[in-house]
Structures are given as structure tokens and as C-alpha cells.
FIBA-843187 format. One line per 3 residues: number of its first residue (from 1); their letters; for each residue z, y, x of C-alpha. Coordinates in steps of 0.25 Angstrom, whole numbers, plus 5000, padded with zeros to 4 digits. Example, Ala and Ser with C-alpha at 12.3 -4.5 7.8 and 13.67 -1.06 7.14 Angstrom:
% FIBA-843187
1	as	5031/4982/5049; 5029/4996/5055
% end
This chain:
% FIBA-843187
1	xxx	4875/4963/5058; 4876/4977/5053; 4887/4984/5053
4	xxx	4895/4997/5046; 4905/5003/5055; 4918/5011/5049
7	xxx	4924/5020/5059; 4938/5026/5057; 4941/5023/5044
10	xxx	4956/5029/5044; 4970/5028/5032; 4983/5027/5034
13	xxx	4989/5014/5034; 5004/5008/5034; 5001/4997/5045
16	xxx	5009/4992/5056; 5022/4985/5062; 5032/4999/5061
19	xxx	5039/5002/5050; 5033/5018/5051; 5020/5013/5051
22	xxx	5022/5006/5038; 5028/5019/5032; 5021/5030/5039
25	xxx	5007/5026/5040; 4996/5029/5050; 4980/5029/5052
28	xxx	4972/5018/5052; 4958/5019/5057; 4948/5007/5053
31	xxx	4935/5004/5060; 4926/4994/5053; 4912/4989/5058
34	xxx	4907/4981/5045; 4895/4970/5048; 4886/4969/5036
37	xxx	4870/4965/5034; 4864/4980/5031; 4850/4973/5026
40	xxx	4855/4974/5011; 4859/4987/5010; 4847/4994/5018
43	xxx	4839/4986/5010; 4847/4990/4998; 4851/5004/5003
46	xxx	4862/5001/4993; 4878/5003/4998; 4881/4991/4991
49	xxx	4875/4984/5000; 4881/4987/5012; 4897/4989/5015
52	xxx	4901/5003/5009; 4907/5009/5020; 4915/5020/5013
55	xxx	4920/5007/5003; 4924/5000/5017; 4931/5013/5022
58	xxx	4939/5014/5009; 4944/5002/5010; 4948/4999/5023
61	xxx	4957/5011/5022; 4962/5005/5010; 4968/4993/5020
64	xxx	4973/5003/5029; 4979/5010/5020; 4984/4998/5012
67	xxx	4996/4987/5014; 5002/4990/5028; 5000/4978/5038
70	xxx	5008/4978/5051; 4997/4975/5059; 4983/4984/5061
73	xxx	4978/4970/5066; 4982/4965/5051; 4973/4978/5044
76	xxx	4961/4976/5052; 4960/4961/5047; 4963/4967/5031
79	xxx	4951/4977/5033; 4943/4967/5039; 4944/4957/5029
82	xxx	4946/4966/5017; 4931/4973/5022; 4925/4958/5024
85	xxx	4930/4954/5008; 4926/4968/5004; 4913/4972/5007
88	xxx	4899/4965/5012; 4903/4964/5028; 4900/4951/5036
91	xxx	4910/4957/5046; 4918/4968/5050; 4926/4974/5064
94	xxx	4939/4982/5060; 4945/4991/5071; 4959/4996/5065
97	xxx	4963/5009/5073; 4981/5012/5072; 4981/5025/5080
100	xxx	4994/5029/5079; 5000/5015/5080; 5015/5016/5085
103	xxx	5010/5013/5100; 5020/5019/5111; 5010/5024/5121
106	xxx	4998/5032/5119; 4986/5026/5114; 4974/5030/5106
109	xxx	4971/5019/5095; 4976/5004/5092; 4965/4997/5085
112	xxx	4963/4982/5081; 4947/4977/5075; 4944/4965/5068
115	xxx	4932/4958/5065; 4930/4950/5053; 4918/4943/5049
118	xxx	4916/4936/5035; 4914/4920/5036; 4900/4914/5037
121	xxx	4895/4910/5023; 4907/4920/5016; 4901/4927/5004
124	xxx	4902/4942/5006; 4911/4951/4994; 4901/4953/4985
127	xxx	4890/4942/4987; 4887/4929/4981; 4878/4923/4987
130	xxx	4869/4919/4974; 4857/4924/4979; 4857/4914/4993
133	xxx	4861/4903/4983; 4849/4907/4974; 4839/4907/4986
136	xxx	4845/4893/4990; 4843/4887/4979; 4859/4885/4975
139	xx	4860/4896/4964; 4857/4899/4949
% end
């Protein structure tokens, strides 16, 4: 499978279990490794046919930066599945980086990753599937 990888993709979020995380904020770093089919859009050479990787990177920091979750663990799953409704992915891999997490000895990163894939047989956003219909014989 092909395969788009997002590295760093950094906002401000209000996550976690602390009181002064909620109300002060911190970074939040999201890697993203998005498994698509490229046979489309380099037939096509057309962006519509591929995941727009700027649109992805908008909107993962839109989650980050969105309703606050206690848990980082709870974040990766929203993106994962948020990405996986969104755009044309089969699957994805989602690393979420809390570098300055309230951790009492030193450290360099805490990170969780997800990987989500979309059912067999589950129609992507954006697809009906008409055309396979047609060419078995099921459609108008």
C-alpha cells in the first residue's frame, strides 16, 4: 500500500488529567502515515485524487486544538478515526508527541500511535461504488 507520511504536525491543545493542563495549554506534535492507492492520482495527476496533505494537516490540528480529552491515548483515536471518515485512507498510523507532559524526572518525549484501518467492504467518504455495480451487472 502507498503511503503519505505527516511529520510534526504541531498546535496547542488543552488535554490531560491536570487541572493546569486544561487551563494552560501545551504543544502537541501529531505524526500521521496515511495508506492510500496512488494509481488514481498519478494517472490522474489531479490532488483530488489522492489525500491533500495540507487539508489532513489542517485538520488534525483542528482536534488538537479542539475539545480537551484527559487522555493523549483518547486524541490519537479522534484523529485517527476523524482522518479514516474524512478523507480517501484504507488506513492510517498516528504517533501523538506531549513533550512537556507533567512528568517528574527528565525525559525527552511521551508519545502514543494508533493504527486504524477502515473495514473490508466499507465504502470510502466519497465513493459509491456505482461504477462496480455497473460493470457487475447490478446497476442502472
Amino acid at each position: 500500500m502507498d503511503r503519505i507520511t505527516l511529520s510534526g504536525v504541531t498546535a496547542v491543545g488543552h488535554h490531560g488529567v491536570f487541572d493546569f493542563e486544561r487551563r494552560e495549554g501545551q504543544p502537541f506534535v501529531v505524526d500521521a502515515v496515511l495508506y492510500l492507492d496512488f494509481a488514481k492520482a498519478a494517472e490522474s495527476d489531479d490532488v483530488r485524487d489522492t489525500a491533500h496533505y495540507g487539508e489532513v494537516a489542517q485538520r488534525i490540528t483542528e482536534w488538537i486544538s479542539g475539545e480537551p480529552l484527559n487522555l493523549i491515548e483518547a486524541l490519537a483515536v479522534r484523529i485517527a478515526d476523524g482522518l479514516l471518515s474524512e478523507f480517501r485512507l484504507e488506513a492510517v498510523d498516528i504517533t501523538v508527541h506531549k513533550p512537556q507532559a507533567p512528568i517528574e524526572v527528565p525525559f525527552g518525549d511521551v508519545a502514543v500511535s494508533v493504527h486504524r484501518a477502515r473495514p473490508v467492504g466499507e465504502e470510502r467518504d466519497g465513493e459509491d461504488r456505482a461504477g462496480d455495480k455497473q460493470a457487475q451487472g447490478e446497476g442502472p
